[in-house]
C-alpha positions as CSV (number, residue, x, y, z in Angstrom):
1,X,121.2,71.9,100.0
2,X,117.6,72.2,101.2
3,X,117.5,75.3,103.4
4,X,115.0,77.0,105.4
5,X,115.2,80.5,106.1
6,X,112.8,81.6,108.9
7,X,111.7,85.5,108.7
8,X,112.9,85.2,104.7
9,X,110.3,88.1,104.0
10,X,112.4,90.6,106.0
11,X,115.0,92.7,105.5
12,X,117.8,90.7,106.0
13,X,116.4,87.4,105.9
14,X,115.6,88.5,101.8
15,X,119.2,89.1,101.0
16,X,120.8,85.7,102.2
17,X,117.7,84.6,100.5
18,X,119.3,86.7,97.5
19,X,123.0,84.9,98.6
20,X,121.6,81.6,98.8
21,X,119.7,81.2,95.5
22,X,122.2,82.7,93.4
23,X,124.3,79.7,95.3
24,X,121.6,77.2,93.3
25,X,120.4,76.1,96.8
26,X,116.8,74.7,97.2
27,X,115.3,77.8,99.4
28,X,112.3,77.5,101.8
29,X,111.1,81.1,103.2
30,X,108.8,81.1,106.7
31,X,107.4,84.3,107.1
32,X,104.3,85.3,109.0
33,X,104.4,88.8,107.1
34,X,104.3,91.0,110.4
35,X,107.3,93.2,109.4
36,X,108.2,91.3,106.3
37,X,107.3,92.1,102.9
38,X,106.9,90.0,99.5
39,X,108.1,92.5,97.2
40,X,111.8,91.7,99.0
41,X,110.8,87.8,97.6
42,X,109.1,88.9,94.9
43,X,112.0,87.5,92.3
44,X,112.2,84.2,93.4
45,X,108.3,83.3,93.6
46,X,108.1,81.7,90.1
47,X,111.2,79.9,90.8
48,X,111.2,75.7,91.2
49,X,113.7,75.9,93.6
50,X,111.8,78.6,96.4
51,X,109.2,78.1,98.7
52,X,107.0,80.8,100.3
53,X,105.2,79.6,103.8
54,X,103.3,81.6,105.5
55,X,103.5,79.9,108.8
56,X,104.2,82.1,112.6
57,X,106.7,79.8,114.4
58,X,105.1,80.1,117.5
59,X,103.2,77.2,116.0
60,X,105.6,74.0,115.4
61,X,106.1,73.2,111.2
62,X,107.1,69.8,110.4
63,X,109.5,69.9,107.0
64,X,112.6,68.6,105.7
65,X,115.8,70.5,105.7
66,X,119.8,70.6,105.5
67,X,120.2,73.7,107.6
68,X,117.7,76.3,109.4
69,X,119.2,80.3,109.5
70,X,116.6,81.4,112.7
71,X,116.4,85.0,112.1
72,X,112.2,85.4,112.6
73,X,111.5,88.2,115.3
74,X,111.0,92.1,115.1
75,X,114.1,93.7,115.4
76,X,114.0,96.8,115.8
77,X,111.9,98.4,118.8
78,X,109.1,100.5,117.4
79,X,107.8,96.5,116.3
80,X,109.4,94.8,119.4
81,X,107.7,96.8,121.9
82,X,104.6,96.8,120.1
83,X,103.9,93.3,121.4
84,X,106.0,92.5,124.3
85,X,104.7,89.3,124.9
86,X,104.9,88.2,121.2
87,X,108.4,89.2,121.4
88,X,109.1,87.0,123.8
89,X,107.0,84.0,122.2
90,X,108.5,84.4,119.0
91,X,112.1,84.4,120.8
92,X,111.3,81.6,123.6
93,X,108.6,79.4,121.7
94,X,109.6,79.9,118.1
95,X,113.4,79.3,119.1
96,X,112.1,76.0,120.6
97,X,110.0,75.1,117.8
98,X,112.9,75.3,115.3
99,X,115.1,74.2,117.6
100,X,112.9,70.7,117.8
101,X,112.9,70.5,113.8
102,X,116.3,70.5,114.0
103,X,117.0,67.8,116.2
104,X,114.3,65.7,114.2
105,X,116.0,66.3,110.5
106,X,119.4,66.7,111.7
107,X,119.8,70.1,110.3
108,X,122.4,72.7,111.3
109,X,120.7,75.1,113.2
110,X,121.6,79.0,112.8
111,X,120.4,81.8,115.7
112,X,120.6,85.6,114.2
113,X,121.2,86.7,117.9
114,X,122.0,90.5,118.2
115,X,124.2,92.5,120.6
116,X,121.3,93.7,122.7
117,X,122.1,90.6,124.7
118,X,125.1,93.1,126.0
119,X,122.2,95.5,127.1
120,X,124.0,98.9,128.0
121,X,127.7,97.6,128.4
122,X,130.2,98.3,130.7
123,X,132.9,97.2,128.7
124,X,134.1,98.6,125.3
125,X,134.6,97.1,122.5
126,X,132.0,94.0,123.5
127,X,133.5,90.8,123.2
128,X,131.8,87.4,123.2
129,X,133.0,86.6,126.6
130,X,131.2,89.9,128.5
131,X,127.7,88.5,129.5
132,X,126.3,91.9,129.4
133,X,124.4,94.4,131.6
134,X,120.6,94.0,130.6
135,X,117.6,95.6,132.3
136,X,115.3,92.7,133.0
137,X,112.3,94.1,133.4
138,X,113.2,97.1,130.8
139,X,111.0,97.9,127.9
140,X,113.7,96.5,125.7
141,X,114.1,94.0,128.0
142,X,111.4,91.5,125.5
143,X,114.1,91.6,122.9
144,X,117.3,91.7,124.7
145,X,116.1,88.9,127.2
146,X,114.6,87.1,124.6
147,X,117.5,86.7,123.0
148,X,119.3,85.9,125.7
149,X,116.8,83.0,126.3
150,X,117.2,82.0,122.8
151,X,120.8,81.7,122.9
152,X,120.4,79.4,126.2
153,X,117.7,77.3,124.7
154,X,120.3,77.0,121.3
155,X,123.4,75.8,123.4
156,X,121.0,73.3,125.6
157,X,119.9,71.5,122.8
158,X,123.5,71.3,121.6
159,X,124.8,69.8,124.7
160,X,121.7,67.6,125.8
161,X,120.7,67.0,122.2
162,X,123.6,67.3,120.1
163,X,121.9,69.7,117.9
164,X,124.7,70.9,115.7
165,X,124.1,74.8,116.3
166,X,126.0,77.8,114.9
167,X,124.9,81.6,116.8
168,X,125.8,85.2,115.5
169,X,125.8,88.3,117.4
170,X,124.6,91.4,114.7
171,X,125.1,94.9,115.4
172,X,123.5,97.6,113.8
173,X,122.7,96.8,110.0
174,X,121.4,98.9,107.0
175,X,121.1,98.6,103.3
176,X,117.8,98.6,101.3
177,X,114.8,96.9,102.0
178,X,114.8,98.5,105.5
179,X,111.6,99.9,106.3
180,X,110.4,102.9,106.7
181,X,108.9,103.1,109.5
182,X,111.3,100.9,111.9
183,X,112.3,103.6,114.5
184,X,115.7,102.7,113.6
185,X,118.3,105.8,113.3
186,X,119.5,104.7,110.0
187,X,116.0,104.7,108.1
188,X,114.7,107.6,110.7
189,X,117.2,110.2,109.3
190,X,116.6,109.2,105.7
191,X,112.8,109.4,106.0
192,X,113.1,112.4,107.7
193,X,115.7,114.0,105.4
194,X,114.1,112.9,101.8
195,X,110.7,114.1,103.3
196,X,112.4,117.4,104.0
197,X,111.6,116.9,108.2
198,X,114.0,117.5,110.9
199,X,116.2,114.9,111.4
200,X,115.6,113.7,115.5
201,X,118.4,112.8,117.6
202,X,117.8,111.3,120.7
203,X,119.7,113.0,124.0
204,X,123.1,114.7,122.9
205,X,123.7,112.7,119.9
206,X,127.3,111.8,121.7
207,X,125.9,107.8,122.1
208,X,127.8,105.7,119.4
209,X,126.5,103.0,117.1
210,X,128.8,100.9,114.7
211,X,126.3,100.3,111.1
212,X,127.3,97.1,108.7
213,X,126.4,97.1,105.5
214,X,123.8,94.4,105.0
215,X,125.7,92.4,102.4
216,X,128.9,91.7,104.6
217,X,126.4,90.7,107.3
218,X,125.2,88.3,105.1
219,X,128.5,86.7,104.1
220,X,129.4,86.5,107.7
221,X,126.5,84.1,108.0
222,X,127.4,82.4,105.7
223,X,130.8,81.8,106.8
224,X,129.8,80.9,110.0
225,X,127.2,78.5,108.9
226,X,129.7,76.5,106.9
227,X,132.3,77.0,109.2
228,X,133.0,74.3,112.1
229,X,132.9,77.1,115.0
230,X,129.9,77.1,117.0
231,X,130.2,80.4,118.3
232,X,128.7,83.2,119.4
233,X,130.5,85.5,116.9
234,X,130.1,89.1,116.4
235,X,129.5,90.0,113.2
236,X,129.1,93.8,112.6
237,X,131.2,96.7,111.5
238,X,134.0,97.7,113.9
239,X,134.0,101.9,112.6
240,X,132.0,103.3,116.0
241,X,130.1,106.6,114.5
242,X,128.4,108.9,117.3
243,X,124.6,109.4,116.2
244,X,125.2,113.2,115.6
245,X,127.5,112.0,113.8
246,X,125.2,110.0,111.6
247,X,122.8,112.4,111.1
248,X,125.2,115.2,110.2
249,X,126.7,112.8,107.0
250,X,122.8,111.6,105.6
251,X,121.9,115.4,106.0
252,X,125.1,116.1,104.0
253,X,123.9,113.3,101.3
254,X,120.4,114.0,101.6
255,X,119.4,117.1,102.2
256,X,121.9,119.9,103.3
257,X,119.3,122.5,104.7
258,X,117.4,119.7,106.9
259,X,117.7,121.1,110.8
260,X,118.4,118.4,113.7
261,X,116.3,118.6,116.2
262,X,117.0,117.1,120.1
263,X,114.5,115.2,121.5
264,X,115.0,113.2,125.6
265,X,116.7,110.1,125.5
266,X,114.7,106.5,125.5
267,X,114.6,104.2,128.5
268,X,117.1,101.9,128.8
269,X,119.5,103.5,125.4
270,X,123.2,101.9,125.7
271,X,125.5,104.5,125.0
272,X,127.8,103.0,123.3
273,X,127.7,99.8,121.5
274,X,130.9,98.4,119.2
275,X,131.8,94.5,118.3
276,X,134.7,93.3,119.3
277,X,135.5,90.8,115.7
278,X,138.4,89.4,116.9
279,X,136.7,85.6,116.7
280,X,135.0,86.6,112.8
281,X,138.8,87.7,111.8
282,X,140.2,85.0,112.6
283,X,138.4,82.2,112.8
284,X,136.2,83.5,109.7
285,X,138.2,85.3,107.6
286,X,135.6,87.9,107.7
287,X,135.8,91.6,107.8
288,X,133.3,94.2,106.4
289,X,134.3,95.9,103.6
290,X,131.4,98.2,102.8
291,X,132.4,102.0,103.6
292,X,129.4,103.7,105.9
293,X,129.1,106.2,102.8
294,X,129.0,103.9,100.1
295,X,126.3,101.8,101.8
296,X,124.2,105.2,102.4
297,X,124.4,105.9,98.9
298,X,122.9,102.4,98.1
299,X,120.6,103.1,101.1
300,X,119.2,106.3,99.9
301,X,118.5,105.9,96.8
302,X,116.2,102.2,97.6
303,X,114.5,104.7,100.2
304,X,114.1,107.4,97.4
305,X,112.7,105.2,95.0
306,X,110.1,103.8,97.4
307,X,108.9,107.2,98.9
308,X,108.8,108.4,95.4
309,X,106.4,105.9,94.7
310,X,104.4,106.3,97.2
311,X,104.1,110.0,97.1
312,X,106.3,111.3,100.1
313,X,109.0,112.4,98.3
314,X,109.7,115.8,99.5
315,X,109.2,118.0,96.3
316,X,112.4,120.2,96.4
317,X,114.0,116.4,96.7
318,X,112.5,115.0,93.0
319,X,115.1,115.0,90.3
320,X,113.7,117.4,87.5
321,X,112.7,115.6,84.6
């Protein structure tokens, strides 16, 4: 098939890129470049079945596809809050704009949404069916609303439209490629530990997080896609971890004499945050299968390599040679 992958430059937009190449699919990335990179694409760019557009989809793209996996937008919020208002573009007017290629080529449309629609939930595990507690007018509220917005745009165009659409839910991811300076707690404590810095955790450290390992997030997609379930699905790892937690195994891994320091908690910080996967067990097949230390390791040494290319490698850290 012919498929475009919007955001394909990013973390995890690179490795279903990986996933779907290797599948000898005909690959088109979109990628405006603001937090992806083209050394994650560098591999295929000589290849006669890839495509590298640099396009924003806040503009509208006319091309010809078989199926569209959505997953342009900042994700994480040091980049999301950056540009509130391009957050919500990106969610509202490049949803839309994919949204109307779809319709136009037929394609099968896929939305990465996230679990941020659930905001700070009241109910634990979260299910598909809890419609969340979200600050509206929050700082996050660009992202989680955006998303929201993008999920009702997705399931308009499939009722008024008969767009055929397919929407995933992620919770937290990690794996290489992640970058360095996201904000988010997984890359945070391995910066800080390889650079031989504090580790910072945010309040008590007693707020949970559950972390998937990039590459059963990306099967999940791809289940979903060629599944006939519409969704929303959650697709993340079910272990919840508390951050303290977190930061006490990477500093373990990492860097044993690191100190963790506490810092006031953000605005708007759900405390706890676990997917139900009922729906991806079932109806999927899927479950992760990716221990949290086995995907560290993986983790750590991509972050390693990098920072030790770039010179902020904390000495005491370098293996002798």
């Amino acid at each position: 098939m012919r498929i475009l992958v919007t955001g394909g430059a990013g973390f995890i937009g690179s490795h279903l890129i990986d996933r779907l190449m290797a599948a000898n699919h005909e690959v088109i990335c979109l990628d405006n470049f603001y937090t992806g990179h083209k050394r994650n694409i560098l591999r295929w760019l000589d290849n006669p079945y890839f495509e590298l557009i640099r396009h924003d989809i806040t503009e509208p793209i006319r091309l010809e596809v078989d199926q569209i996996y959505h997953l342009a937008c900042p994700a994480s919020p040091v980049h999301y809050q950056y540009n509130p208002v391009k957050t919500v573009k990106t969610n509202v007017l490049g949803t839309l704009n994919m949204l109307g290629l779809a319709k136009r080529v037929k394609a099968r449309f896929f939305l990465a949404s996230t679990s941020e629609v659930y905001g700070d939930p009241e109910v634990h595990p979260q299910p598909e069916e809890y419609r969340g507690s979200v600050n509206p007018i929050g700082i996050r509220s660009c992202y989680d609303e955006g998303k929201r917005m993008a999920e009702t745009l997705s399931f308009d165009y499939h009722r008024q439209n008969d767009v055929d659409i397919r929407v995933v839910r992620i919770f937290n991811t990690y794996g290489p490629r992640m970058l360095e300076n996201d904000g988010r707690v997984v890359s945070n404590f391995i910066v800080q530990a390889l650079s031989g810095q504090p580790l910072t955790v945010y309040g008590d450290g007693s707020q949970t997080r559950s972390f998937c390992y990039v590459s059963d997030l990306v099967e999940g997609f791809i289940r979903l896609m060629n599944s006939d379930h519409i969704g929303p699905i959650n697709i993340g790892n079910p272990g919840e971890y508390t951050i303290l937690q977190l930061a006490q195994t990477i500093q373990k891994m990492v860097n044993p004499d690191a100190e963790v320091q506490y810092r006031p908690l953000p605005q708007d910080d759900p405390q706890r945050r676990k997917p139900d996967i009922t729906k991806a067990e079932k109806l999927l097949g899927w479950q992760p299968t990716v221990a949290l230390e086995a995907g560290l390791e993986k983790t750590i040494a991509d972050f390693r390599s990098r920072m030790d290319a770039a010179g902020t490698l904390s000495e005491s850290l370098k293996t002798p040679t």
